[in-house]
C-alpha positions, 0 to 999 in steps of 0.5 A, spaced: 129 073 620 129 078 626 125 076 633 118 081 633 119 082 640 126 084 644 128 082 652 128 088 655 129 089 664 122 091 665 124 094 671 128 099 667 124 102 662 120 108 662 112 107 662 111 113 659 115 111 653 110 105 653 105 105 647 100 100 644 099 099 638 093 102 638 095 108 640 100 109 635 095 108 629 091 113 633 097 118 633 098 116 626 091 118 624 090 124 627 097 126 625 097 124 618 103 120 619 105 113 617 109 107 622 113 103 618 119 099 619 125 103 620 130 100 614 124 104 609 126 110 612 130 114 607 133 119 611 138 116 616 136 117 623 141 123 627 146 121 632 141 122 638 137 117 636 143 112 634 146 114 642 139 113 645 139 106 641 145 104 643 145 107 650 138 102 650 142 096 648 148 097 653 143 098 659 138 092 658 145 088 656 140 086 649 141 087 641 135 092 639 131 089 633 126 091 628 125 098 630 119 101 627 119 108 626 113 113 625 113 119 620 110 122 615 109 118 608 115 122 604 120 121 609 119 113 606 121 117 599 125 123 600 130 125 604 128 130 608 124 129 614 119 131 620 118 128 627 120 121 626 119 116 632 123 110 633 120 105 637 123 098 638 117 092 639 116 089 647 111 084 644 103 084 645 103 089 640 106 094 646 112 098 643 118 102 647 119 109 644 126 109 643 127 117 641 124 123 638 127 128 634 123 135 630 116 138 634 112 138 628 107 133 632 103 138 634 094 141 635 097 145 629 098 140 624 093 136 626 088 140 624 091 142 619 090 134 616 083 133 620 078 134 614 082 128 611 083 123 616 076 120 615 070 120 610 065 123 616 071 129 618 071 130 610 064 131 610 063 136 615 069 141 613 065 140 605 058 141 610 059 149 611 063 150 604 058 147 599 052 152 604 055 158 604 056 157 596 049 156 596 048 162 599 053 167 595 050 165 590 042 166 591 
């Protein structure tokens, strides 16, 4: 069994790749994305992500274990895939972004997934559909 944190040199690491696990789920909702650990991910993960891993292993002088990786949920199941991120876990439910590869993680595809991202957001998108509706047909 893997360790659920890693050793990294905190004086090395870039704090703007810090994230909380809170916030990751936030992102995950808002962007209908899943954050599940890497070896679920059908797609292997590109050369960049493989040398920003290693060059992480090399600078810290550790070996990088249970990374974590948000993606959409059919990149879990097919071969294709958009916006994945590789995280590894710093511990205290805080993780390193590794890397990122795709630019679909944008205001667009949020929109585009929020009048299902909770039963209040569905509601409200369905609110000015089932009016109009009425009125169309009075």
């Amino acid at each position: 069994v893997g360790k659920s944190s890693n050793e990294f040199d905190l004086d090395l690491l870039e704090t703007d790749r810090i994230f909380h696990k809170n916030h990751i789920k936030e992102l995950c909702l808002n962007y209908r994305l899943r954050f599940l650990p890497v070896h679920l991910f059908k797609h292997g993960l590109p050369e960049e992500a493989l040398h920003e891993w290693a060059q992480l292993e090399q600078t810290h002088e550790t070996s990088i274990e249970n990374l974590m990786i948000v993606a959409p949920s059919k990149t879990f199941h097919l071969k294709t895939y958009d916006d994945p991120m590789l995280f590894a876990p710093l511990g205290n439910e805080y993780y390193y972004l590794i890397h990122k590869w795709g630019n679909d993680v944008s205001p667009l595809r949020q929109l585009k997934y929020w009048p299902i991202k909770n039963a209040v957001t569905f509601l409200v998108f369905c609110f000015p559909i089932l009016v109009n509706s009425k009125m169309i047909h009075r």
